[in-house]
N, C-alpha and C positions, 0 to 999 in steps of 0.2 A: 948212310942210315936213313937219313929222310927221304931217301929216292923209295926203300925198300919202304915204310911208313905212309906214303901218298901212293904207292902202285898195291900194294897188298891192302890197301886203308885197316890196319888192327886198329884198335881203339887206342886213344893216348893212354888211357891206364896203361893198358899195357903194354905200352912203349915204354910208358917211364919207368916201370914196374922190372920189364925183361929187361932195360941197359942198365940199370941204374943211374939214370941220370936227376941225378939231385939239386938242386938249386937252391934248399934252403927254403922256400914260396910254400905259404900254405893257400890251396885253393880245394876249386869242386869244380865236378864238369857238369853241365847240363844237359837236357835230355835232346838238346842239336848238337852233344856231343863237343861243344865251346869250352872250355878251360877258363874260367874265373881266376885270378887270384884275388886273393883275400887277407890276406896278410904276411908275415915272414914271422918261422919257425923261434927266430932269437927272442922274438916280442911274445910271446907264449909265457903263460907262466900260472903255477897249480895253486888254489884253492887248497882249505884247509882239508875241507871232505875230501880232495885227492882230484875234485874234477878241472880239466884245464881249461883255459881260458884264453884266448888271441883278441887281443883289445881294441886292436883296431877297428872291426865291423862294428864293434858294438860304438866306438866310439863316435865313426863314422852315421852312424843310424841319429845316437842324438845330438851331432852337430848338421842333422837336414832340417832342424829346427831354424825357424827365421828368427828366433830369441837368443841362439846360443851362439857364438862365434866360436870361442875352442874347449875343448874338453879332452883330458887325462883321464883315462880309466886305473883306478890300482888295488888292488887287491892278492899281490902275491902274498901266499901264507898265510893269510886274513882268513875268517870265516867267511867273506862277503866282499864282493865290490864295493867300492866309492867313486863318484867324479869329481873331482876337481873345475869347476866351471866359469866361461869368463862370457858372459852377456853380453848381448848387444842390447846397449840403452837406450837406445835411440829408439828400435823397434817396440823395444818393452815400454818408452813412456808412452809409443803409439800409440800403441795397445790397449795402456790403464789411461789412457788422455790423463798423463800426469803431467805437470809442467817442469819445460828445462830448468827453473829455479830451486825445482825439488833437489837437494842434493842424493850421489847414489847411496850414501850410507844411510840413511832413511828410506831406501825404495827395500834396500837390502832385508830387511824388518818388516814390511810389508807382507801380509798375509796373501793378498791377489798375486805379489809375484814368485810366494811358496805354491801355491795350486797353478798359477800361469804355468812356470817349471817343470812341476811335478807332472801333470798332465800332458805338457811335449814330450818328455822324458819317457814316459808307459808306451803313450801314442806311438810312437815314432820307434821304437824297440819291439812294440809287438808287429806294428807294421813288417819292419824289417826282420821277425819272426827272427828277434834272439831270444835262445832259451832263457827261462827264467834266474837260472842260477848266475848268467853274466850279466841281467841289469842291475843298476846301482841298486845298493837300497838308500843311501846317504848320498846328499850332494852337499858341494860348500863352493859360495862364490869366493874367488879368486881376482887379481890382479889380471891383465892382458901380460902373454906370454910376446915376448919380443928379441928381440935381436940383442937389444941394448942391455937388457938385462939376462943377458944372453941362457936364455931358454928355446931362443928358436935358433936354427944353425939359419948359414945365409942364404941356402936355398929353402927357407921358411916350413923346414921338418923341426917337429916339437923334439927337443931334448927330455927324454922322459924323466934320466936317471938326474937331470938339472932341477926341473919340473917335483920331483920326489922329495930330493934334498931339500930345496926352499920350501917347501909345504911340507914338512914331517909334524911338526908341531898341530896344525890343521888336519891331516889324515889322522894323527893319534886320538888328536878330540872327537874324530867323526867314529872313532873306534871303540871312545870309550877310556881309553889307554891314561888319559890327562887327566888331572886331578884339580886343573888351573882352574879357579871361577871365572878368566879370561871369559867373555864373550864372542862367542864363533859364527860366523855367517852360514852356517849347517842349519839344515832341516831334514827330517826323517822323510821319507820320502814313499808314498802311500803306497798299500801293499796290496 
């Protein structure tokens, strides 16, 4: 099949298209005609309005931030995305020339580091030209995702449905859903 594929050169659409050869891989091709992938089909999941969503890009787009080390996108069934976000502090006290003795529960409270955030977070999404309806509109900082607290498997892919569970309580409040006066590390995220 690839002999016939490289001597007739048809376009991979439709290669992939006329064998059906499926893999599962959501990508796009570009106008050299190169084959992107971009995420996997499993990781997909629909929005309340019906439109779908693959989490990875976007998740991807705002962890190019030098502020964010990892981020969970969630939003199946929701009216709206959320992230889940775990900072890098280091770079963020850079940043606010705040001192290491600050502790991070006070930085978290900080109004420079809701618009620092907020501001990667546009940036970096309209950069990477994700539609409007898959950027966050809520974010909440979070814990580091790790091994130990086994959210990351051992070849350091984030456990989503691990990642979900521990943080329900936190996506409901970013939701609205919680009723708790509990104080959340969520901020609305500029529109």
């Amino acid at each position: 099949m690839m002999q016939l594929f490289y001597t007739e050169r048809i376009s991979q659409l439709h290669y992939f298209c006329l064998f059906r050869f499926h893999t599962g891989d959501l990508g796009r091709i570009c106008e050299d005609g190169f084959i992107y992938v971009t995420g996997r089909i499993k990781e997909q999941y629909k929005l309340e309005n019906g439109k779908y969503v693959c989490p990875t890009p976007v998740e991807e787009a705002i962890g190019m931030s030098r502020f964010i080390q990892q981020t969970v996108l969630v939003g199946a069934n929701r009216p709206y995305n959320v992230a889940l976000i775990v900072p890098d502090w280091v770079a963020i006290r850079a940043h606010l020339k705040v001192h290491e003795s600050e502790p991070e529960e006070e930085l978290v409270n900080d109004s420079k580091l809701c618009e620092l955030l907020d501001s990667e977070i546009q940036a970096n999404c309209l950069q990477a030209k994700i539609k409007k309806f898959e950027i966050p509109k809520t974010w909440s900082i979070v814990a580091p995702f790790t091994v130990a607290n086994n959210m990351l498997t051992p070849k350091m892919s984030i456990r989503r449905h691990m990642v979900v569970k521990v943080y329900d309580d936190v996506i409901a409040q970013m939701y609205g859903d919680d009723s708790s006066s509990e104080q959340t590390l969520s901020k609305q995220a500029a529109a």
